[in-house]
LUMLUMKE-425742 format. One line per field, with one value per residue: x, y, z of N, C-alpha, C in turn; residue number from 1. Coordinates in Angstrom, 3 decimals. Layout:
BEGIN
neast <- (X;...)
nnorth <- (Y;...)
nup <- (Z;...)
caeast <- (X;...)
canorth <- (Y;...)
caup <- (Z;...)
ceast <- (X;...)
cnorth <- (Y;...)
cup <- (Z;...)
fitor <- (NUM;...)
***
This chain:
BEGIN
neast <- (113.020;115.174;117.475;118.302;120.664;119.979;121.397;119.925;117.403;115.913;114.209;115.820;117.137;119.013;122.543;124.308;126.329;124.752;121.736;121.855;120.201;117.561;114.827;115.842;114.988;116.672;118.328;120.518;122.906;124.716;128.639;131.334;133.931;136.206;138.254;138.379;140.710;138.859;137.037;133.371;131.387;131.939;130.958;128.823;130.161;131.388;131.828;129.540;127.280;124.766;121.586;118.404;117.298;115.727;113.592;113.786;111.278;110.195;111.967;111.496;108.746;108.525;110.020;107.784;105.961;106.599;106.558;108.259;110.037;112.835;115.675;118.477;121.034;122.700;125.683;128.486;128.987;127.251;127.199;127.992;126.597;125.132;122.941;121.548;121.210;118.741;117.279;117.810;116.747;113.954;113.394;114.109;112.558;110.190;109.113;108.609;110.467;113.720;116.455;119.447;122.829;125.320;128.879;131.522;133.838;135.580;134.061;133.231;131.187;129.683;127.868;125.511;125.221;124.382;121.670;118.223;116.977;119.060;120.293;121.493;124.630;126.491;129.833;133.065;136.235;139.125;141.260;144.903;145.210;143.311;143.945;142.972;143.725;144.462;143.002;141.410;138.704;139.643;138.658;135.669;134.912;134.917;132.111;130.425;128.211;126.731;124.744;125.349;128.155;131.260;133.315;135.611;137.568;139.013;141.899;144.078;146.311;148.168;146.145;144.424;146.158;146.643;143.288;143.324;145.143;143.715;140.957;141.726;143.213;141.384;139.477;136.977;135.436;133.984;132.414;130.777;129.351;131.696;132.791;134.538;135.080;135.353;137.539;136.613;137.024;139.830;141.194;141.837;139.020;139.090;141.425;141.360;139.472;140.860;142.706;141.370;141.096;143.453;144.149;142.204;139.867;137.075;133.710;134.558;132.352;133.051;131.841;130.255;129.145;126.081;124.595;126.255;126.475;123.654;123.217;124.767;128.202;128.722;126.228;123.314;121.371;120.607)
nnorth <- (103.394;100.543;98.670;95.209;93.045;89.753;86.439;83.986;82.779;80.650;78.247;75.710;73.597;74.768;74.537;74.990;76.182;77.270;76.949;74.810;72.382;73.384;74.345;77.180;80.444;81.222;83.836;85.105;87.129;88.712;89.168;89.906;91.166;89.910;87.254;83.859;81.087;78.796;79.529;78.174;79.120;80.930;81.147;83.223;85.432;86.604;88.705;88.884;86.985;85.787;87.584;88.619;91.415;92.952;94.832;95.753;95.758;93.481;91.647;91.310;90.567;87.889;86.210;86.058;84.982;82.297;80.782;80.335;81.248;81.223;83.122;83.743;85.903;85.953;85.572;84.979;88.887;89.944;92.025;94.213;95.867;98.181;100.429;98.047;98.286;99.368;96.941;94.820;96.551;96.489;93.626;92.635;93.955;92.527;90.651;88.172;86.830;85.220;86.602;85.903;86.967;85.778;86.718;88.023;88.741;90.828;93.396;95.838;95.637;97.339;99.745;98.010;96.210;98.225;98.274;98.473;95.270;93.888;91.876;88.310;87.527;85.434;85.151;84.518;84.227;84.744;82.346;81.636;79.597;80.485;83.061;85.715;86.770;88.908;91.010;90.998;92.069;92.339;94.478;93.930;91.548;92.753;93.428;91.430;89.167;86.821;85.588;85.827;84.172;83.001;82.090;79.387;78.522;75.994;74.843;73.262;71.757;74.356;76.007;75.404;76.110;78.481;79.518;78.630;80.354;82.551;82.820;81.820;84.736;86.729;85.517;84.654;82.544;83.510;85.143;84.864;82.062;79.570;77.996;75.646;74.852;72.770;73.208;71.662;68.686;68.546;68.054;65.618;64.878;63.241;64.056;67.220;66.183;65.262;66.929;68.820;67.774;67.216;69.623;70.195;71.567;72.967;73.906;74.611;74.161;71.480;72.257;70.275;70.590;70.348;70.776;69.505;66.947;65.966;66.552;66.663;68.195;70.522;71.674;73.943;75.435;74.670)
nup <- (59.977;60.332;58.124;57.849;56.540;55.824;56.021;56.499;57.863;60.359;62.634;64.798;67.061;69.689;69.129;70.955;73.567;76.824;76.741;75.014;72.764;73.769;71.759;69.056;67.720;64.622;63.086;60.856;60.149;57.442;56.755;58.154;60.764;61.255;60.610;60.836;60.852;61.046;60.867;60.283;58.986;56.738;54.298;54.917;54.994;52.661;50.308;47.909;48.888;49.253;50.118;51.950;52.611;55.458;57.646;60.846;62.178;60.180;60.689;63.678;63.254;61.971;64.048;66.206;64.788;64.606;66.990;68.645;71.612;72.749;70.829;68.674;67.664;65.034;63.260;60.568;62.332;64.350;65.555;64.072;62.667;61.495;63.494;64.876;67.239;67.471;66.723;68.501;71.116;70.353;70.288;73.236;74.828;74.657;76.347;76.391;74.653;74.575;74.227;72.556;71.846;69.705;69.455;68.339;69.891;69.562;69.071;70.873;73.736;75.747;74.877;74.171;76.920;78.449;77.888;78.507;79.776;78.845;76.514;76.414;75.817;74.482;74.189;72.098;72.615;70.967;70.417;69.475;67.256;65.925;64.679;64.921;67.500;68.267;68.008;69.778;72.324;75.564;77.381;77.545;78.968;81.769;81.453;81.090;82.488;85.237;83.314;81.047;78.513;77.899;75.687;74.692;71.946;70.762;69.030;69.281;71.996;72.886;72.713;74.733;77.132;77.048;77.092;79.678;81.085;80.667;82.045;84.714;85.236;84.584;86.162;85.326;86.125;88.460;86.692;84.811;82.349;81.478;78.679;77.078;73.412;70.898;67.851;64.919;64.629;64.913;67.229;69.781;71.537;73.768;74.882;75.337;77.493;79.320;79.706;81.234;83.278;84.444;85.223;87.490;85.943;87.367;86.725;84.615;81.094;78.689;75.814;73.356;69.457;69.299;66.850;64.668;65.490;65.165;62.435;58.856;58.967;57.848;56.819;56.460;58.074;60.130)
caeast <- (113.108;116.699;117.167;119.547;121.239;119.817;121.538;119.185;116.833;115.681;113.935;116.341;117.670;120.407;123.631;126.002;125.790;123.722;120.219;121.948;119.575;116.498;113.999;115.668;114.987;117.819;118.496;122.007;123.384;125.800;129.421;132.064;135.223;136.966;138.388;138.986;141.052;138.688;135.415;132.133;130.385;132.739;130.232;128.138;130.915;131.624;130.885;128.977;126.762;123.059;121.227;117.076;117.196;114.751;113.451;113.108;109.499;109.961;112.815;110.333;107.271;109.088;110.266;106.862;105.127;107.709;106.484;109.524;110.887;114.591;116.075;119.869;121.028;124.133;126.900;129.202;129.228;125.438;126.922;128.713;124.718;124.431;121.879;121.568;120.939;117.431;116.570;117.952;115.756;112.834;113.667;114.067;111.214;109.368;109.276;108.491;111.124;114.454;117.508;121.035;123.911;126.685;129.552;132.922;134.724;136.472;133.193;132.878;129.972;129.636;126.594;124.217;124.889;123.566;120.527;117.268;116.635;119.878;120.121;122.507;126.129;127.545;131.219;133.975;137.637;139.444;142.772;145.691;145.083;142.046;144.809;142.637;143.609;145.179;141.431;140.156;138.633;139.897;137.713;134.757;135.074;134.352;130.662;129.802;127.066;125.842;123.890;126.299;128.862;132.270;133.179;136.918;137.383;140.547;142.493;145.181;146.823;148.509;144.795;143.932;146.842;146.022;142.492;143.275;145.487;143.063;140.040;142.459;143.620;140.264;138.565;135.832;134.580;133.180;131.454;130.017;129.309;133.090;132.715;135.144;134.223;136.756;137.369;135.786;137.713;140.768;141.842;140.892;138.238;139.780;142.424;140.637;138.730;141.903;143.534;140.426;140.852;144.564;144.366;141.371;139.094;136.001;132.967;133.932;132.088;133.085;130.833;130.270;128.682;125.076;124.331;127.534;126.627;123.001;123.388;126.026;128.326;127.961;124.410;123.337;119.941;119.999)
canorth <- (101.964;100.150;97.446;94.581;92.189;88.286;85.754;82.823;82.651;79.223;77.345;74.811;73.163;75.695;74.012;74.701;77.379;76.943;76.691;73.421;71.206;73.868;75.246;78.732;81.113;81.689;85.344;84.837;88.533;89.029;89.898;89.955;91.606;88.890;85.944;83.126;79.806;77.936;79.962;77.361;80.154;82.041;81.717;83.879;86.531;86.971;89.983;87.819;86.153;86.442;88.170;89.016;93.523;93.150;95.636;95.100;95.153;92.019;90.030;90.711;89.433;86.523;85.725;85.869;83.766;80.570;80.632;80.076;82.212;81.303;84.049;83.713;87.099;85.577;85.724;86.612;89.372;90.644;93.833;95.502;96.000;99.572;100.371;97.055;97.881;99.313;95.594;94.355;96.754;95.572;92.706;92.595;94.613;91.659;89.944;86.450;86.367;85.169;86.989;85.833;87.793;85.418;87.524;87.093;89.069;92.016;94.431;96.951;95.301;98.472;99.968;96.872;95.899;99.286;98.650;98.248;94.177;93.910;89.914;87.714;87.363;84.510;86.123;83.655;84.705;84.141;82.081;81.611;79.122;80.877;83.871;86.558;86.686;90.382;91.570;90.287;93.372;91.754;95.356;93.147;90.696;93.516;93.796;90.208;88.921;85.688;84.898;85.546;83.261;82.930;80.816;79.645;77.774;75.486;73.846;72.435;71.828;75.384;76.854;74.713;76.820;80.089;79.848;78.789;81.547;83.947;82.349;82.483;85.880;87.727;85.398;84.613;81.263;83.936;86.467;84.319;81.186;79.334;76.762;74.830;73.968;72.205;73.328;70.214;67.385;69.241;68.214;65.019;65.266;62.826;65.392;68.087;66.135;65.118;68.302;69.777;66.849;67.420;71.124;70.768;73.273;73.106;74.510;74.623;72.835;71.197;71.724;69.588;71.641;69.555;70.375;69.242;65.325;65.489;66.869;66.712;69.224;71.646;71.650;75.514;76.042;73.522)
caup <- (60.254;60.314;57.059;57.915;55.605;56.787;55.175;56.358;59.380;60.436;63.618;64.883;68.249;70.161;69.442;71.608;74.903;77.999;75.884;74.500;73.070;73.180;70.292;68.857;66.031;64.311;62.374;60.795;59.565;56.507;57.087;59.435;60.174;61.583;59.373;61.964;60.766;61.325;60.416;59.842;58.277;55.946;53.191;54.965;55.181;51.727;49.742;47.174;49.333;48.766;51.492;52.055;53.242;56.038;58.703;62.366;62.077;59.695;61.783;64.689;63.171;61.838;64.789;66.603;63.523;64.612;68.246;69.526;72.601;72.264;69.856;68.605;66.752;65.051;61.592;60.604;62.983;64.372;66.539;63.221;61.817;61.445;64.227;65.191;68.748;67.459;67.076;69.757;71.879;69.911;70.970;74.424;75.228;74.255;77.738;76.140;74.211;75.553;73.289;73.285;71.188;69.509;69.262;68.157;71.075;68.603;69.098;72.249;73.852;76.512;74.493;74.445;78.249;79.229;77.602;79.082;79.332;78.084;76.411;77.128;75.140;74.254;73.109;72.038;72.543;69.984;70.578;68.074;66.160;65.194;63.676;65.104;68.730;68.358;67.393;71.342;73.260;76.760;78.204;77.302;80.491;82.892;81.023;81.364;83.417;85.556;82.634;79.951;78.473;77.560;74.486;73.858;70.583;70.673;67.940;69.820;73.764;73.399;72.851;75.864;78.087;76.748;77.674;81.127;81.833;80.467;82.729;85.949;85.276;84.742;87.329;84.840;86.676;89.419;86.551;83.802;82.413;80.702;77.613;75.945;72.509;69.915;66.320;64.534;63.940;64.919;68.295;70.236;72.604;75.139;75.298;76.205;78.938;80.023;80.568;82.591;85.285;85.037;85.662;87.807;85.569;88.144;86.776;82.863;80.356;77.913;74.522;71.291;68.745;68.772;65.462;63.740;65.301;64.290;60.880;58.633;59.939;56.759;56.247;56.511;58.409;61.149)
ceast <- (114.385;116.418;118.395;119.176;121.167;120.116;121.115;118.693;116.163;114.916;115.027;116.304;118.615;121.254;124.529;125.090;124.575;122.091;120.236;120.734;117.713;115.875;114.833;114.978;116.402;117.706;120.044;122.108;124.370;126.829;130.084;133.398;136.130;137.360;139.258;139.183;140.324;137.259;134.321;130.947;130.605;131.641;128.878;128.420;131.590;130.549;129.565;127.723;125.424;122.611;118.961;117.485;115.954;114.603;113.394;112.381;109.347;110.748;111.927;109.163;107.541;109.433;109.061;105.853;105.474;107.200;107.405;110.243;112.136;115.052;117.589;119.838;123.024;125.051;127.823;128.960;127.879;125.903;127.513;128.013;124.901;123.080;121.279;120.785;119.412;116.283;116.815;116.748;114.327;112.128;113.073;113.124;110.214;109.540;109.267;109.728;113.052;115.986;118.736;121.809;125.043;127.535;130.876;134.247;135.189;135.671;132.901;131.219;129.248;128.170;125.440;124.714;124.206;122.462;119.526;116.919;117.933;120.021;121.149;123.416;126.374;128.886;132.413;135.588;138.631;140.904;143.702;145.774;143.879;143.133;144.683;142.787;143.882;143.850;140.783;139.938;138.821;138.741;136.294;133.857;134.121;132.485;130.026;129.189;126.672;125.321;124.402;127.653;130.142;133.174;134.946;136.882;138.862;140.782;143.380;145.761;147.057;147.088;144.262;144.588;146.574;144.851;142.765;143.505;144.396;141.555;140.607;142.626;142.837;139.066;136.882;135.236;133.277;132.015;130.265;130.058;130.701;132.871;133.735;134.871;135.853;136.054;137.198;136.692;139.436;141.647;140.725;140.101;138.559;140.464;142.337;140.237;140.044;142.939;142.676;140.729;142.065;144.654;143.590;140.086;137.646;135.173;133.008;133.454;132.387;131.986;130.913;129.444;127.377;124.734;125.004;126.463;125.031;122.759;124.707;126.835;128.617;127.338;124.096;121.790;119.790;120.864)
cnorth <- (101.403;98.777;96.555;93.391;90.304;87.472;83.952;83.324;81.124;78.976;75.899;74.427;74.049;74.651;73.678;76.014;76.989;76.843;75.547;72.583;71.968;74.232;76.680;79.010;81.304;82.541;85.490;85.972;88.443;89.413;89.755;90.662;91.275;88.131;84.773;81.628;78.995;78.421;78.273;78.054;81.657;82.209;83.088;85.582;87.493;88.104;89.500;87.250;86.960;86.796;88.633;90.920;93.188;93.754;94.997;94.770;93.524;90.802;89.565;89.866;87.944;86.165;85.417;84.733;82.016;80.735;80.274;81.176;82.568;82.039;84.218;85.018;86.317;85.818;84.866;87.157;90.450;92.039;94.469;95.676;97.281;99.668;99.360;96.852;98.652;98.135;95.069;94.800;96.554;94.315;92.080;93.300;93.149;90.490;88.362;86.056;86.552;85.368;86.867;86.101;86.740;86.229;87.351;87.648;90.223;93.096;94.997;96.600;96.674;99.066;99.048;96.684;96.640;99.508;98.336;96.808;93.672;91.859;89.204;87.256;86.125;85.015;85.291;84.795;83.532;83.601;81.832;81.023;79.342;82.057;84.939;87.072;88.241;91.108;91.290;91.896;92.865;92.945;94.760;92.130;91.320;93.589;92.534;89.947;87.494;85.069;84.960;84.336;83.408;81.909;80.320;78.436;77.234;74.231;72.905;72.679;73.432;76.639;76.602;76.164;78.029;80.236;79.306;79.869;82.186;83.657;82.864;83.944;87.373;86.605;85.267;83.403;82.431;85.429;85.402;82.873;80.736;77.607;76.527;74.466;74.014;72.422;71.787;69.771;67.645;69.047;66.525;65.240;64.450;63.712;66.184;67.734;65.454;66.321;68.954;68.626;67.403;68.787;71.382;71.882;72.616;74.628;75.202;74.037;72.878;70.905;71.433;70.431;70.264;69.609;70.055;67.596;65.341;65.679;66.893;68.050;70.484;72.289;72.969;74.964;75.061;74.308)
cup <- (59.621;58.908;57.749;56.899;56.074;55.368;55.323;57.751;59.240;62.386;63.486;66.512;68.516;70.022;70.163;72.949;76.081;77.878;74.943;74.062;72.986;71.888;70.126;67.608;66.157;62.935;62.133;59.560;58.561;57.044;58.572;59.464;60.847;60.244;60.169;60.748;60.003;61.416;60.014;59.269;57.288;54.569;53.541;55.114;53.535;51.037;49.031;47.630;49.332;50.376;51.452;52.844;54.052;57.037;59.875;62.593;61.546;60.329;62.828;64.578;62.428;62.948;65.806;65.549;63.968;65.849;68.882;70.206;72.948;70.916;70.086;67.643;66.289;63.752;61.576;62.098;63.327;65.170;65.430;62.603;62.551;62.170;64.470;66.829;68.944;67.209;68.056;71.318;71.733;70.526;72.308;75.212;75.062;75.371;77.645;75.466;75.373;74.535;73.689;71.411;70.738;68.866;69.556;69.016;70.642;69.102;71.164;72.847;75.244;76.539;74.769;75.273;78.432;78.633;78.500;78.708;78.349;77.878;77.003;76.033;75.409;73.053;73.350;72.330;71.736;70.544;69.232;67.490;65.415;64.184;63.636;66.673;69.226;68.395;68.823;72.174;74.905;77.647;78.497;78.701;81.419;82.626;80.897;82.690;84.207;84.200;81.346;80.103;77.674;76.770;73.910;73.068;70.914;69.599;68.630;71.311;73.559;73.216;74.481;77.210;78.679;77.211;79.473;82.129;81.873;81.300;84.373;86.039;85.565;85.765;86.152;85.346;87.522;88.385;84.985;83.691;81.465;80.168;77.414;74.659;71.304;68.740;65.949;63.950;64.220;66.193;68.997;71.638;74.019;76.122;75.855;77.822;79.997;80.798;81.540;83.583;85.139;85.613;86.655;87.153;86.249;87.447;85.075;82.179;79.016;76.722;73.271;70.903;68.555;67.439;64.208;64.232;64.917;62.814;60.304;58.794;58.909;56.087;57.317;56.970;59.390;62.807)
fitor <- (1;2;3;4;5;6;7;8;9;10;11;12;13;14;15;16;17;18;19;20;21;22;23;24;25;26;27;28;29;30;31;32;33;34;35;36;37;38;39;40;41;42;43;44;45;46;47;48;49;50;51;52;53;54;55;56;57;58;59;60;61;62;63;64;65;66;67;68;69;70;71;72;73;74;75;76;77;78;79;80;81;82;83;84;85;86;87;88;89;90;91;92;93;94;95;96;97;98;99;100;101;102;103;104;105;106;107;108;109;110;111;112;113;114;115;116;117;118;119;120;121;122;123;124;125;126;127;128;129;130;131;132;133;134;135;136;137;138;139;140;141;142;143;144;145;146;147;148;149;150;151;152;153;154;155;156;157;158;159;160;161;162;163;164;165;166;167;168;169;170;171;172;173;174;175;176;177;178;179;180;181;182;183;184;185;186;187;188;189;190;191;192;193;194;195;196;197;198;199;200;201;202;203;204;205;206;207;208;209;210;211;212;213;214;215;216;217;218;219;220;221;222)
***
């Protein structure tokens, strides 16, 4: 039986992604091996950082205890968990429950698609004012789904550009779902909704991080 490193689990509202606004669990993993800009969860990446060692057996039956069917697996970085993808199939075997992957784009997602009941990815691409953009597995794309999602984080207009190209280029309107979401406080949001009419972007949406405006936006477990 696999141990992983949880450095908080919680029932909240989905924040952000196409479950906006629903009930999840949330199972938030130690560690990452990214170090983005503009991280909102670097304390959970540090060596330092306190952690609970719990089995699959126990994420699962915590997660069945909360009755809640929405299941986020998130960090830091939830696919660099040593056998990781023996919870995941745990998981997803579990027909009630409805499992989605946040994942920071760097990791070979190849393995978990071809699983049985495979969940659904939400995998950001990182642009450059995040500082990690060199770290993007672009192979990634091809393994996205209808029901997966595609997450670009932008600090500023030339984040804006960059993800357009890279939307046009791989044709991701026609394979997944394509967010917008602004580093906080960092860019105005007019702006943004100004450049999608000017460019036309048909069929992206623009997302606020819901649980930044109902809580304060550094408050851990919401």
């Amino acid at each position: 039986m696999s141990k992983y490193k949880v450095v908080e689990k919680f029932v909240s509202i989905n924040g952000e992604g196409v479950l906006a606004g629903q009930l999840a669990v949330f199972i938030r993993f130690k560690g990452c091996n990214l170090n983005c800009s503009y991280c909102d969860t670097a304390w959970a990446n540090q060596k330092d950082a306190a952690y609970t060692l719990m089995s699959d057996q126990q994420i699962y039956n915590y997660i069945k205890e909360t009755g809640v069917k929405n299941v986020t697996l998130t960090g830091g970085e939830p696919l660099q968990n040593p056998n990781i993808i023996q919870l995941i199939q745990m998981l997803t075997k579990d027909t009630d429950l409805q499992v989605e992957i946040e994942t920071n784009g760097s990791i070979d997602l190849s393995m978990f698609a071809a699983i049985d009941h495979a969940p659904s990815f939400t995998m950001d691409y990182k642009l450059a004012s995040s500082m990690m953009e060199s770290e993007m597995l672009v192979t990634n794309f091809k393994l996205l789904k209808k029901k997966d999602t595609v997450k670009f984080v932008v600090g500023n207009l030339q984040d804006l550009d960059r993800a357009r190209d890279i939307i046009t280029a791989n044709q991701l309107m026609n394979q997944c779902h394509v967010y917008i979401s602004t580093v906080y406080n960092k860019i105005d949001l007019v702006d943004v909704v100004n450049y999608m009419i000017k460019h036309s972007m048909n069929g992206v949406t623009l997302q606020l991080q819901m649980h930044k405006i109902i809580w304060e936006p550094n408050q851990r477990g919401v």
